[in-house]
Structures are given as C-alpha cells and as structure tokens.
C-alpha positions as CSV (number, residue, x, y, z in Angstrom):
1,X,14.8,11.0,17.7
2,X,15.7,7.6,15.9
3,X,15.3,7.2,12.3
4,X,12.2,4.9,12.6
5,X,10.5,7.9,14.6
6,X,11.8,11.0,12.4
7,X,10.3,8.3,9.1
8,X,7.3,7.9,11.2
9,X,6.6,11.4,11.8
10,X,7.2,12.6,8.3
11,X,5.1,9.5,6.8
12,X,2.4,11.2,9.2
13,X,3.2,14.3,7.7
14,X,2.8,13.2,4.5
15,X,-0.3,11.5,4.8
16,X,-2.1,14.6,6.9
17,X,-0.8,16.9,3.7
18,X,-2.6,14.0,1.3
19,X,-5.3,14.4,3.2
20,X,-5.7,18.0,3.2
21,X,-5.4,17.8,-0.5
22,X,-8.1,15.6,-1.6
23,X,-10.4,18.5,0.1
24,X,-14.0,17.7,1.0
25,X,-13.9,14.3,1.3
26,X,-16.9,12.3,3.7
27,X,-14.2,9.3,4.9
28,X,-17.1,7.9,6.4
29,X,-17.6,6.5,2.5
30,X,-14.5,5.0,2.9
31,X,-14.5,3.8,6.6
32,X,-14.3,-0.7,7.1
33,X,-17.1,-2.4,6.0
34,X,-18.2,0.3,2.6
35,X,-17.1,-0.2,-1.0
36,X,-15.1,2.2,-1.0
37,X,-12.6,0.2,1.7
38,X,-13.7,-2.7,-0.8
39,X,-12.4,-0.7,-4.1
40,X,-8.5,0.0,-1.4
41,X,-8.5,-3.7,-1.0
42,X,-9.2,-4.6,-4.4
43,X,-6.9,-1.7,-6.2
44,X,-3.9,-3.1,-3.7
45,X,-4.7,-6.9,-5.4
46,X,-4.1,-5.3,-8.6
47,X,-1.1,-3.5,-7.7
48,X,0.4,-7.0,-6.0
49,X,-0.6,-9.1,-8.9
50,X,1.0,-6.3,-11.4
51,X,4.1,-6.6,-9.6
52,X,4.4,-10.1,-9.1
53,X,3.5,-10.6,-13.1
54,X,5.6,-7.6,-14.4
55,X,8.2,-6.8,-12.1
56,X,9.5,-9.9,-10.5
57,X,9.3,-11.9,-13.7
58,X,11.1,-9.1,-15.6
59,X,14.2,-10.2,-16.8
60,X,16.1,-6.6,-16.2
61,X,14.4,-7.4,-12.6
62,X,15.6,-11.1,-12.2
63,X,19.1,-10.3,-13.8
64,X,20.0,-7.9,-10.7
65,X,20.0,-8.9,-7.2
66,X,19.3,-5.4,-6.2
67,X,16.4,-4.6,-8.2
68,X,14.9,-8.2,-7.3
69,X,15.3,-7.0,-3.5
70,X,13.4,-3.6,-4.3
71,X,11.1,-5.1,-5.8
72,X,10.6,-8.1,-3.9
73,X,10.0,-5.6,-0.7
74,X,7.4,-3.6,-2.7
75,X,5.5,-7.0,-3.3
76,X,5.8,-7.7,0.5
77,X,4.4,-4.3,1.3
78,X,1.3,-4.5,-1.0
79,X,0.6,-8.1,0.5
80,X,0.7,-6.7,4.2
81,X,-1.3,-3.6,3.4
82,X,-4.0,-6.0,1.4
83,X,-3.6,-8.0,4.9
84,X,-4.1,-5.2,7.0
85,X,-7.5,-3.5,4.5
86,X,-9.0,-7.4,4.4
87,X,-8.8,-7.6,8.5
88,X,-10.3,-4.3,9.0
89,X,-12.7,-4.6,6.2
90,X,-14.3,-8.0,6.3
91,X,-14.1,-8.1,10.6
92,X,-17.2,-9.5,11.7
C-alpha cells in the first residue's frame, strides 16, 4: 500500500467511526441543496476567514516560515472544501 492509500483508508476509517458516533442522525437533513449543507458551507467560511484574519496575520505566524506554511495549507484546505460544499450544494 502507498502512503496516500494507507492515509486514505484510515481518513475513511475515521470518518465511518465519526459517523457512528453522532448516532441517529437523518443525513438526508444534511444532503446538497438543505440548510443543513448551507450551515457546512457557511461554518467552513468562518473557519477560512478566522484563519486568514488570526492566523496568517499573526505575527508568531508571519515570523516563522514553518508555521506560515502550516498554516497557509490549512487556509488552502478550508477554501477547497468551501469549493467542493458550494459545487454540490448550489448545483442546479
């Protein structure tokens, strides 16, 4: 297995353990196209804007090359998961 597969399989993992945590659940609430895909999307603005405002712009942040890459791939994350909600969520 290569380490993109074995990361692959135990993100799955995880998220199938998350998932059989939050119990009784309809996901059909939550499905594209409902508010509660709306309130993902809007929670992963939040999160982006927070990091851009308080992380990036944090001197202790700026001042160290590697915690400006960290952080700078966090904020690149959020923005393609807010990509990937908004395409699902407002298709058609």
């Amino acid at each position: 297995m290569t380490d993109n597969t074995t990361a692959d399989t135990d993100n799955e993992q995880q998220r199938l353990a998350d998932l059989a945590e939050i119990g009784d659940v309809d996901l059909s609430q939550f499905a594209p196209g409902t508010f509660g895909c709306h309130e993902a999307m809007h929670t992963t603005s939040l999160m982006l804007d927070m990091t851009d405002d308080h992380l990036l712009q944090h001197p202790a942040i700026l001042a160290d090359p590697e915690f400006y890459r960290l952080a700078s791939n966090v904020h690149e994350a959020l923005f393609a998961l807010y990509q990937a909600i908004g395409e699902k969520h407002l298709a058609d």
